[in-house]
N, C-alpha and C positions, 0 to 999 in steps of 0.2 A: 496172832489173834485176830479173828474175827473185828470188824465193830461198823460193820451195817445188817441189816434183813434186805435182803431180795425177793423179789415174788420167787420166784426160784425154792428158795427157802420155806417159802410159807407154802408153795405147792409140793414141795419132798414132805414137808410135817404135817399136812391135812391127808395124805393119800396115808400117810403112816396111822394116823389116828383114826381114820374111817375105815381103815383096814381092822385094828385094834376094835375099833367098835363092834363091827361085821363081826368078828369072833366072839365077842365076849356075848351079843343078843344069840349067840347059837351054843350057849357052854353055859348055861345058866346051872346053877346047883342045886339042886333038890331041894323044896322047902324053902327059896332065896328070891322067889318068884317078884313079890312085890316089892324088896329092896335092889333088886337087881333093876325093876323096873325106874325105881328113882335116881339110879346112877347113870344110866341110859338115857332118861329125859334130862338133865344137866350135862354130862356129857355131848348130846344133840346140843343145847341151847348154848353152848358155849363154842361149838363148830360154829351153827349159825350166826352168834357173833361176831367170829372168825373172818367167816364171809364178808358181816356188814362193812367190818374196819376197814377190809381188804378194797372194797369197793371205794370206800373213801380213800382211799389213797394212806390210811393209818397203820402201816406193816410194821409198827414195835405192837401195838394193841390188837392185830391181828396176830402176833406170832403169839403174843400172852394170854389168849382165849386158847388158842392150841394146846400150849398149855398145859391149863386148867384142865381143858374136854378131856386129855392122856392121863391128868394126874386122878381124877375122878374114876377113869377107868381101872388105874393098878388100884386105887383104894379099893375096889369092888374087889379086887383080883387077890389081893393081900389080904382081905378078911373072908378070902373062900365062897364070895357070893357068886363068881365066875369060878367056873372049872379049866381052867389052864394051864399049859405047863413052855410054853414059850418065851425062854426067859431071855432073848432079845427085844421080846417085842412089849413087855408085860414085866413086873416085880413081879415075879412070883415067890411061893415059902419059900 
């Protein structure tokens, strides 16, 4: 078992989730337009968090903005505001 974070770690899980993002702003579903917009802007604010911790040198609170930004994204994805079907990368139905 695991029991540190490395940057290492925190740069495999932020390319994961801004990849995850990149697809979900291009899959949006019909009609889903302004809540898809709100999981997008939290998902973003929680990378950028990400980032800030990272800068401090704070990689447990930088890896738990990460996250957050991914788990924000399958909620989008789980209630069909993303159109997806990537189920490595994404909960999908």
């Amino acid at each position: 078992m695991k029991d540190k974070i490395t940057k290492k770690d925190i740069e495999k899980y932020h390319k994961l989730t801004f990849r995850a993002l990149d697809i979900v702003k291009k899959n949006i579903s019909k009609g889903k337009k302004k809540e898809a917009g709100e999981i997008i802007k939290m998902a973003s604010a929680y990378l950028s968090d990400s980032r800030f911790f990272e800068k401090k040198g704070d990689l447990v609170n930088s890896f738990g903005a990460i996250y957050y930004a991914h788990g924000w994204i399958d909620c989008g994805v789980r209630l069909g505001i993303f159109d997806v079907k990537d189920d490595k990368l994404f909960t999908v139905r």
